[in-house]
C-alpha positions in Angstrom: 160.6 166.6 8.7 157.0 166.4 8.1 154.8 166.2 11.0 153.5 163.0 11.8 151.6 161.0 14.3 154.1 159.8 16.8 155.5 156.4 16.7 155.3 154.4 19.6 157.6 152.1 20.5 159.6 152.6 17.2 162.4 150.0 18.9 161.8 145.9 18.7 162.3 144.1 22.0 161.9 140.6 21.2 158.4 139.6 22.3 157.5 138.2 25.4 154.3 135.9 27.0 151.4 137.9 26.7 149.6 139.0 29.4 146.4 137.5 30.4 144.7 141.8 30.9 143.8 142.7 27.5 145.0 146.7 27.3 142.8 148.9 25.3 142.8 149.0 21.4 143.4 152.1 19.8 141.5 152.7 16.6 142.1 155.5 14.1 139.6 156.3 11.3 140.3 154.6 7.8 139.0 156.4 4.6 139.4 154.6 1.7 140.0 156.5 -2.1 137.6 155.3 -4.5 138.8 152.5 -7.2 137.6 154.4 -9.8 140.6 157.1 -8.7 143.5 157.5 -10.6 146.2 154.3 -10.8 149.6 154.2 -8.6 152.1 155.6 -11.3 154.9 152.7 -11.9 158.0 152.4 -10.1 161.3 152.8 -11.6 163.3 150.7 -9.2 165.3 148.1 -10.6 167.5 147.1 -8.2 169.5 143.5 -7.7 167.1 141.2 -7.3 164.3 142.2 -9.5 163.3 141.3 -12.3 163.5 143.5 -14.6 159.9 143.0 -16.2 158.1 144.5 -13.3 154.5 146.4 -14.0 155.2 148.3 -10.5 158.1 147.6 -7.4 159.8 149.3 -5.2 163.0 148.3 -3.3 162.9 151.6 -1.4 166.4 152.6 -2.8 164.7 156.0 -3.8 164.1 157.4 -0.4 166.8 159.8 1.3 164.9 159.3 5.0 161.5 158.4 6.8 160.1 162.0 5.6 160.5 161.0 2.1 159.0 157.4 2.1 156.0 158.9 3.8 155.7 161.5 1.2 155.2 158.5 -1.3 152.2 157.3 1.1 148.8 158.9 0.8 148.5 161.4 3.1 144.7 159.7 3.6 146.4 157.2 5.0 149.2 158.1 7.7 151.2 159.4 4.8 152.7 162.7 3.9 152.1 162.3 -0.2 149.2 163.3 -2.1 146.8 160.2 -3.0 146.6 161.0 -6.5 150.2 161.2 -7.2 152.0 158.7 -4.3 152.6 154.8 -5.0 151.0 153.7 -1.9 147.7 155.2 -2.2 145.3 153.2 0.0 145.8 151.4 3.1 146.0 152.5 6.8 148.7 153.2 9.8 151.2 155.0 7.6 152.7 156.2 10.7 153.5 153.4 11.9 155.9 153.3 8.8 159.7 154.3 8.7 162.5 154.3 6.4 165.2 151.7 8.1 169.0 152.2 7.0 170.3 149.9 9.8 168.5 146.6 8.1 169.5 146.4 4.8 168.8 144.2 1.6 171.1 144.2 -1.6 172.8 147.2 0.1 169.7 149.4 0.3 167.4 150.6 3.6 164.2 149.3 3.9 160.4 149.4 4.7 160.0 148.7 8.6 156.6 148.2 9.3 156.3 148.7 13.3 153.9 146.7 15.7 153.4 148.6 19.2 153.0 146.6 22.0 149.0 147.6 23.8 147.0 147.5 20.5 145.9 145.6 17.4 147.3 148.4 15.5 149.3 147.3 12.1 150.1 149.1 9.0 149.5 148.2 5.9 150.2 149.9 2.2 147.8 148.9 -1.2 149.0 150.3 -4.2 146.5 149.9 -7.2 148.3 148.8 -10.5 148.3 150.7 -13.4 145.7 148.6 -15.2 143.5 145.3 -14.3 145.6 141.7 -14.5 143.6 138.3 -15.5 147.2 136.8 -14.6 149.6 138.3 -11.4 152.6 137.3 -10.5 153.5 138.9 -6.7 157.3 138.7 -5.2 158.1 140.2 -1.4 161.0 140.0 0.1 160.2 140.0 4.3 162.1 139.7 7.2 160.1 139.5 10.9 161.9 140.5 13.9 162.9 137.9 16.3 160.5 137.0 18.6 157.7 137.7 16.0 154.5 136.5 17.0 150.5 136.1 16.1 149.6 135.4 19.7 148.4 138.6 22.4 146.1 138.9 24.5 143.0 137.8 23.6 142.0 134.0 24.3 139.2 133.5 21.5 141.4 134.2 18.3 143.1 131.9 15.9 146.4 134.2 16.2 146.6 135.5 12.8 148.2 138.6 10.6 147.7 138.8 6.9 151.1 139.4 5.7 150.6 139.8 1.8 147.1 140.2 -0.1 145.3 141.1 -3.7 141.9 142.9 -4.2 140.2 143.1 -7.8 139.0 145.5 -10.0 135.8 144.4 -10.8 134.0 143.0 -7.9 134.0 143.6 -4.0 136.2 140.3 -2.5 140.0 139.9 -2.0 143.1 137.0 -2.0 145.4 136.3 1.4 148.8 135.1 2.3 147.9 134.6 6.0 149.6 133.3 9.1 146.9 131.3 11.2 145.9 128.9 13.7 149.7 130.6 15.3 152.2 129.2 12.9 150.1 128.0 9.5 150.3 129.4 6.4 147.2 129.9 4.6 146.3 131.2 0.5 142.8 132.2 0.4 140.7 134.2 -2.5 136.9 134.9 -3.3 134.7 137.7 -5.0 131.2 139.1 -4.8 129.2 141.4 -7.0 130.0 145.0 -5.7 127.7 146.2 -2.7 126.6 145.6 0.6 125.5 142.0 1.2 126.4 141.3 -2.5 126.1 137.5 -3.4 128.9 135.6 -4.0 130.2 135.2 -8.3 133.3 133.0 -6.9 133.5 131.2 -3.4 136.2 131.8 -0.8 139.0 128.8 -1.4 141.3 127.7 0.8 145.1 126.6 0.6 146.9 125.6 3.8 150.4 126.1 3.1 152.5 124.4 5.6 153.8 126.1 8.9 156.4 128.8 9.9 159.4 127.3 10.8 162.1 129.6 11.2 161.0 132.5 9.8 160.4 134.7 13.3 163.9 133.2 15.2 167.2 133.4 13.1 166.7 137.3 11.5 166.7 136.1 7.6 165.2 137.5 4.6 162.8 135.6 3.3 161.2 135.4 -0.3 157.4 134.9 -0.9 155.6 134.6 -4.6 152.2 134.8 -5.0 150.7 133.9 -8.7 147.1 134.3 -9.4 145.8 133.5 -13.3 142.3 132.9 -14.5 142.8 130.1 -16.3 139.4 130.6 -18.3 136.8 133.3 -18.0 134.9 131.2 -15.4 137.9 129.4 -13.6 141.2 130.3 -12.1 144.5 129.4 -9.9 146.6 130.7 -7.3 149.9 129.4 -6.0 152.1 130.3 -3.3 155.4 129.7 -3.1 158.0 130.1 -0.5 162.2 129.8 0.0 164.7 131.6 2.6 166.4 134.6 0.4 168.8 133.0 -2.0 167.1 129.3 -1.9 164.8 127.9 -4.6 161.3 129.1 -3.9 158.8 125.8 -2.7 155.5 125.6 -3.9 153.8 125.4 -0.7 149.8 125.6 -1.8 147.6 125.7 -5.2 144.1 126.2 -4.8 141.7 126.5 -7.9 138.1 128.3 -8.0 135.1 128.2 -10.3 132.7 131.4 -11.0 129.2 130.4 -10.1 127.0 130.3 -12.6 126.2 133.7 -15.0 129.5 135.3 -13.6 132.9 135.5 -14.8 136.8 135.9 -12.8 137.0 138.9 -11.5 140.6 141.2 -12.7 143.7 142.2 -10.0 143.3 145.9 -9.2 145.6 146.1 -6.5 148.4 144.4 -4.1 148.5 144.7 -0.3 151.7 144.7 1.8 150.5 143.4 5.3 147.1 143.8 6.6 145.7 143.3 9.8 146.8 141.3 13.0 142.8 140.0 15.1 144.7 139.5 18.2 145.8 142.4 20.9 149.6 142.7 21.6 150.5 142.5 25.5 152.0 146.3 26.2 155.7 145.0 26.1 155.1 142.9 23.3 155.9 145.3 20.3 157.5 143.6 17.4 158.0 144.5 13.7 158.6 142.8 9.9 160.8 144.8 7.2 160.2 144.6 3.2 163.4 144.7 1.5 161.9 144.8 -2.1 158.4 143.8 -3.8 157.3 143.4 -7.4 154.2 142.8 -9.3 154.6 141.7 -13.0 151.9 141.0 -15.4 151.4 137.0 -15.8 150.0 137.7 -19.1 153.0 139.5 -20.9 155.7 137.2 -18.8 153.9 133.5 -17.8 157.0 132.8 -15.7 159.4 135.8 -14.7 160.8 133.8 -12.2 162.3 131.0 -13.9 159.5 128.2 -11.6 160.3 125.2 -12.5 156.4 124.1 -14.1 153.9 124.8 -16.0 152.7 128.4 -16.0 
């Protein structure tokens, strides 16, 4: 086995009032690879359950163990793997990552993406595609751990964690799926020209997708799509959509954005699986979400892969 930062906390206790002493917050340097790097190469998984049209997935049927899903992560990034060659080449908190064969989906082990009680700390993988998408469709399967929670320590937070996300290829700027205000869901994009303080070519919109309801208590899987389509080359959609595993997926939020003027929609470059919690976990308050499968699957070559009912 590879040596790696140790895990704290690597079981889930189901999480408990937070304490009113906020512990210390560890932080661990983040480098980020260039865009301009080479692509994530694409997955051959095609397990039950995907599509069969995907541009790049992974349903983590490939790995033998923890050692060899880290070898897959950039070693920039609390990986083993080599950034040029592994799928998940950017992101943070790699160690944080294990390989789970004791939670299982369509037969397989899974991603566990681990929480530790005492810190802010939470993982999250970005593989870049293989090419730009104008139109991006974006399936995850999650399960939380019971007891899962956005509240900590802090009093002056909203209690949020950014459980799915996009970034683009040709401008700075980024889309959500994020848990706020505790329990709401919330779809969110916006770009800027590339640089520091870089004016805005689309403003951040906002979707407010309903609430969590049982989600963090009975242990299911549960299915999230995300599409994204520029609809023209100054104006596009997202949509959100969300089901239990096995029920038809509910279109929870659409939200549509115009490119100010003398700009254009900006191209998907990447996905993000997780991304950051803003509140402090008490230190007996360590939790943890598992990915069973994701896909990404050009919108342009398939307008609807997943059989929505709608137009698309």
């Amino acid at each position: 086995t590879p040596n790696q930062t140790p895990v704290p906390s690597l079981t889930t206790p189901v999480a408990t009032t937070p304490t009113a002493t906020s512990p210390p917050v560890t932080t661990v340097p983040v480098t980020t690879v260039p865009v301009s790097e080479t692509p994530s190469a694409p997955s051959t998984a095609t397990g039950p359950g995907l599509s069969g049209l995907a541009l790049l997935s992974d349903d983590f049927a490939e790995y033998s163990s923890t050692a060899s899903l880290l070898n897959d992560i950039s070693s920039i990034h609390g990986g083993t793997g080599d950034w040029r060659t592994a799928l998940y080449n950017d992101g943070n908190y790699g160690q944080l990552i294990q390989l789970d064969s004791s939670v299982r989906y369509n037969g397989h082990a899974t991603m566990k993406y681990n929480f530790p009680g005492g810190t802010a700390m939470a993982p999250r993988l970005s593989p870049r595609l293989p090419h730009p998408l104008s139109t991006m469709w974006f399936r995850v399967k999650i399960r939380f751990s019971p007891g899962f929670t956005t509240t900590g320590t802090l009093t002056n937070s909203s209690n949020a964690y950014k459980l799915l996300g996009w970034g683009y290829s040709d401008s700075d700027g980024s889309g959500r799926v994020e848990i706020t205000n505790t329990t709401e869901y919330e779809l969110y994009y916006g770009t800027q020209v590339p640089g520091t303080n870089a004016p805005t070519t689309a403003p951040m919109i906002f979707g407010h997708g309903g609430h969590v309801s049982t989600e963090w208590s009975d242990g299911g899987w549960y299915d999230y799509i995300i599409e994204y389509k520029n609809t023209s080359p100054t104006t596009s959609i997202a949509r959100l959509w969300i089901a239990k595993d096995g029920s038809t997926p509910v279109l929870r939020t659409s939200t549509t954005s115009t490119s100010l003027p003398g700009y254009t929609m900006s191209h998907i470059g990447y996905v993000s699986l997780g991304l950051n919690f803003n509140q402090v976990r008490a230190a007996n308050q360590s939790q943890a979400l598992w990915y069973g499968q994701w896909e990404v699957v050009d919108g342009d070559q398939h307008p609807n892969p997943f059989g929505l009912a709608g137009d698309y």
